[in-house]
N, C-alpha and C positions, 0 to 999 in steps of 0.2 A: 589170521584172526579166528579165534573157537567163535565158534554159534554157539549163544546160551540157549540153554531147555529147563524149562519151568515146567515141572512135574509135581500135579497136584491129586493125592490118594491120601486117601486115610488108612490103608492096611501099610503098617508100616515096614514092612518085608517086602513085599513087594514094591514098594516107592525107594528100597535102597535097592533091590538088584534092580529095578530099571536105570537107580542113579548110575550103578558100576558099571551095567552094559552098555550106557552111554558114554561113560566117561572114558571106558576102553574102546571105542568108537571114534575119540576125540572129541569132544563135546564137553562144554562146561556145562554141568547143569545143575540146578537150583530145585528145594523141596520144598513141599506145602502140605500140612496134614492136614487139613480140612479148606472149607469156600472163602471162610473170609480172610485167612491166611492168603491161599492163593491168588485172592482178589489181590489185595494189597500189596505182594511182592511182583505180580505181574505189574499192578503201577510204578512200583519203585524201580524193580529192573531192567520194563523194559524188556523181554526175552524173546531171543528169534522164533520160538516156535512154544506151544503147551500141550501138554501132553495131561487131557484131565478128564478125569476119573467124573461119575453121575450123582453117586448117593456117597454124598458127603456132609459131615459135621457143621452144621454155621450157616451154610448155603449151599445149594445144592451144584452140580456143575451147569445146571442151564440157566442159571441164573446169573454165576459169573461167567459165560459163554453170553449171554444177551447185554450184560453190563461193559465187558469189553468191546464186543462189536458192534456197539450204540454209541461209541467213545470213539471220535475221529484221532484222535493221537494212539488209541491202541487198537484199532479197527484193522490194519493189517498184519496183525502180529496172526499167522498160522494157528488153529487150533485141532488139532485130535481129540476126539473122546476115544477113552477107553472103558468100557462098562462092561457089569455082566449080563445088562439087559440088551438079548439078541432078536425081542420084539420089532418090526417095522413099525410100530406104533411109535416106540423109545427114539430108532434112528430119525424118524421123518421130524419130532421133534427137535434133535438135537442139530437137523440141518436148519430147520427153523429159526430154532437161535439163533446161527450162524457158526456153527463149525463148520469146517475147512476137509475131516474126516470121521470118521466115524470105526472106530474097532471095538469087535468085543475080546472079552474074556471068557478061557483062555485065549493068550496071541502067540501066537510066533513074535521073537525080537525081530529078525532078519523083515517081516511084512513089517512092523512099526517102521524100523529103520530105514526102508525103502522109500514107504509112505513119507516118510519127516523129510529124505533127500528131495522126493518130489516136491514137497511144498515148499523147499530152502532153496530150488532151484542148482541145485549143488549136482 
């Protein structure tokens, strides 16, 4: 069975090579270009893991990072930030929220995808 990944950015180049390097990884994964997009496909789909982005269009990502993990039915779904805020200030809130991880930009794939294996338990 794939693990779905729900990948939410607004730089649209960059949200497709992360979709390819996942999807050559074995991974189904799903796109979101801004917050309230990704709000909503993470409700609809359900995805094993997300991989999302800070300063985004609609809603930002701490917003739909505190919306899902305030949500018993989506409260264990894994979350990574990816940002290019490398401030302690940016991370300590985005553990606040309630994500799961925290990466900035630039990343290595190979750390996201380690990161994701550890939090899929895989």
């Amino acid at each position: 069975m794939f693990k779905r990944i729900l990948v939410v950015d607004d730089e649209f180049e960059l949200a497709k090579a992360i979709q390819i390097r996942l999807e050559q990884a074995g991974y189904k994964t799903l796109v979101a270009y801004d917050g309230m997009e990704g709000l909503e496909k993470a409700r609809k789909e359900k995805p094993d893991l997300i991989l999302l982005d800070l300063m985004l269009p609609k809603m930002d990502g701490y917003k739909v990072c505190a919306l899902l993990k305030r949500d018993k039915k989506y409260d264990r779904i894994p979350i990574i930030m990816l940002t290019a805020h490398d401030r302690e200030k940016y991370k300590q809130m985005g553990i606040e929220m309630g994500a799961d991880a925290y990466i900035t930009k630039p990343f290595q794939y190979e750390m996201v995808l380690a990161k994701m294996k550890e939090l899929l338990g895989e």
